[in-house]
Phi, psi and omega in degrees: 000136171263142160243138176225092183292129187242166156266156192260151192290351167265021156324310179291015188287312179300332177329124333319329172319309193260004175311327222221005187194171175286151180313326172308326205263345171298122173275127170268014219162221174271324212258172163246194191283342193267350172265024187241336215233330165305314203315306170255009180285178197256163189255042182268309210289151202254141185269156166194125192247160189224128178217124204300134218303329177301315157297336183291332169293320167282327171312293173301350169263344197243012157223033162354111166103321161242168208298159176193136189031043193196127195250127160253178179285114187161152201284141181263152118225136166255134188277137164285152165274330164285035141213170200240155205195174177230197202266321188276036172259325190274317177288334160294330182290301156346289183272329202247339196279130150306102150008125182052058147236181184228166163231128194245152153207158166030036179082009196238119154326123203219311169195185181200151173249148186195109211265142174329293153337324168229065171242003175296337173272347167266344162299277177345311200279305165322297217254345170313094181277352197261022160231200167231127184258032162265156190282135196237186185282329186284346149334328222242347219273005187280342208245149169300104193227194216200088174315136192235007241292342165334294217289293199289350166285330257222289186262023202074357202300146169234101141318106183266160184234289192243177179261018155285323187304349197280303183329304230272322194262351186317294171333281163303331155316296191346293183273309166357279163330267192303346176284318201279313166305327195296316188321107192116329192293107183291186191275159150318128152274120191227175149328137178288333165264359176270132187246137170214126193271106161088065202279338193293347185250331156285144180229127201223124121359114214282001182222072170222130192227138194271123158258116204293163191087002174262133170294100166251135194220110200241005177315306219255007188159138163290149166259102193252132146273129169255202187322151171012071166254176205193109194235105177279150178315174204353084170253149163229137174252100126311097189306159031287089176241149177233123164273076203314146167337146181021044151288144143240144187226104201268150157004106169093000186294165186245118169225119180254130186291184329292131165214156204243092174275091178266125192353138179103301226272137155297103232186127172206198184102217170201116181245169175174101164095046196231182181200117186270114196277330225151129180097319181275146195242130176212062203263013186202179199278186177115140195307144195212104159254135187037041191221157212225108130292115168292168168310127151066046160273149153258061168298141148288165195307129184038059151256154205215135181233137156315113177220008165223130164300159175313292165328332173077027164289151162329129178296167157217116144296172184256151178205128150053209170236056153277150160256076195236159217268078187308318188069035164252149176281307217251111177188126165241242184243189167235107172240164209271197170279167186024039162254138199263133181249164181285206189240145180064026190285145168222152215222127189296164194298158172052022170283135179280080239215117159310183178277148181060058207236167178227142157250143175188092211145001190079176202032238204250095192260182186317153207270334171236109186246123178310189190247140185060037177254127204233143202227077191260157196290136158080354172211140181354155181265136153227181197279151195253136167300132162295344191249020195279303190314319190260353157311331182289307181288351198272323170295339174268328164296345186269001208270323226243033180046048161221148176242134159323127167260199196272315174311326170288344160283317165278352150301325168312306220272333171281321163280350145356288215292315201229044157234000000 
């Protein structure tokens, strides 16, 4: 039996997030879902991802060796890649879910069992490079299916719709994640000058370095540091927090949990309830709240993001040419990958910021900044040269000893071509 995470004809919901990667590949947590979902899988069962044709070649290069838009003769359950779930959800589908059924939840496929026998028309569509091969419900619709809400209350099940929603869910992943990464881990040793509140809660990596005069306050939520992270004197971090490989965390940060640090990214300042995927650079102060960074993001010096109206109302973003009603208090923004901010950007509750975007001049710029976009204070947004862009990013992957590789230049260039 295979399990196959797939993606859904609502990818572009995930918009910015989901331009340069699969819905699967977006971090939700410490974890993204699909390394959430490798993590606990039993090892009778085979992984096999499904991504839309646009993703297969860098999908294939940076996953060698596994199955990708290709059904083999074998009984299927297939996973949405955009929800998030725990293992006994996975065990439930496994023992208890019927055979040729769908499970619906909030208009969305959430999972489906599928005997060999009846996978021809879902092979067809998966394996099609010459339509758009993503799934919709009506795929589905040969199979018996079925609402549950009992099941997804139960087991946790998270719909992400849009990509606010990995905030509006952050918390509870959240710890799930950091208990599970934890596991095995003995407690910590730390520096005589380092204060820690609830050391029974902290988890630090033997090559990882504490610098004294740093807080770690592990009362409201744990702290795991990993390999060779680097936390300078007077820092102070409150959990729930995760610090990803080779993080620096500079001289004074203020960091209020949760917040999700992923390999790489540089960070000071006063952060809170945000999650950083990779990469990102936040080397100097100003406030970074409820906000989902994509790799090789750049705040500038005092850029600052909003995440409560004045009013304490419900946030609403601009999406596409919606206005929708998030029903979160608490939202700052969302950026794509390798967009960059000035020194004084200050960026409103709920802004939306494409991949490669540039901001500059200070003050407020618009609540939907495109994608390939140059955002200067006081004069028209133009277009970013495509080849202005990727001369650019290829100097920030060599900053970090990475070479572009040529499929990731050509997804650039492609999606270029249709945002």
């Amino acid at each position: 039996m295979n399990i196959l995470l797939f993606e859904d004809n609502f990818y572009g919901n995930l918009s910015p997030l989901s331009l340069l990667r699969p819905v699967y590949d977006i971090v939700t947590g410490v974890y993204t879902n699909r390394e959430r979902l490798e993590d606990f899988l039993p090892s009778k069962l085979k992984l096999s991802l499904h991504c839309r044709n646009l993703l297969l070649p860098l999908m294939g290069l940076e996953n060698k060796g596994k199955k990708i838009n290709r059904i083999d003769k074998d009984d299927y359950i297939f996973i949405n890649g955009s929800v998030m779930f725990d293992e006994e959800f996975i065990l439930w589908v496994m023992k208890k879910m019927k055979w040729n059924t769908v499970l619906l939840s909030e208009g969305k496929v959430i999972s489906a069992k599928v005997e060999k026998e009846k996978l021809t028309y879902l092979k067809h569509k998966i394996e099609n490079e010459n339509i758009d091969n993503t799934l919709t419900i009506k795929d589905f619709d040969y199979l018996e299916s079925f609402e549950s809400n009992e099941i997804v209350k139960k087991y946790s099940v998270k719909v992400i719709h849009y990509s606010w929603d990995i905030i509006k869910y952050f918390d509870s992943i959240f710890a799930k994640d950091l208990l599970s990464i934890s596991i095995n881990k003995k407690r910590s040793s730390i520096h005589s000058k380092v204060s820690a509140v609830n050391l029974k809660n902290i988890r630090i990596a033997k090559s990882a370095n504490i610098y004294p005069s740093v807080v770690l306050d592990a009362d409201a939520g744990m702290i795991y540091i990993d390999d060779k992270a680097t936390i300078e004197p007077f820092s102070y971090i409150k959990g729930p927090v995760y610090i990803g490989k080779n993080v620096l965390v500079k001289s004074g940060a203020k960091i209020f949990g949760p917040c999700s640090f992923g390999a790489g990214c540089k960070v000071t300042g006063e952060i809170s309830g945000s999650i950083f995927h990779s990469n990102v650079n936040k080397q100097h102060d100003g406030f970074i709240g409820n906000t989902y960074a994509c790799p090789y993001v750049n705040f500038g010096a005092d850029t600052v993001t909003s995440n409560l109206k004045n009013n304490y109302s419900k946030i609403r973003v601009k999406f596409g040419a919606e206005q929708i009603n998030t029903g979160m208090q608490f939202l700052g923004s969302i950026v794509g990958d390798h967009s960059k901010f000035g020194i004084n950007t200050m960026l409103n509750t709920g802004t939306i910021v494409g991949i490669f975007a540039n901001i500059a001049g200070g003050g407020f710029p618009d609540k939907q900044i495109d994608s390939f976009s140059w955002n200067i204070l006081g004069s028209q947004p133009v277009k970013y040269k495509i080849e202005e862009a990727i001369s650019t990013a290829k100097i920030v992957f060599a900053r970090r000893q990475i070479e572009m590789p040529k499929e990731y230049e050509e997804l650039i260039r492609e999606i270029y071509k249709l945002v």
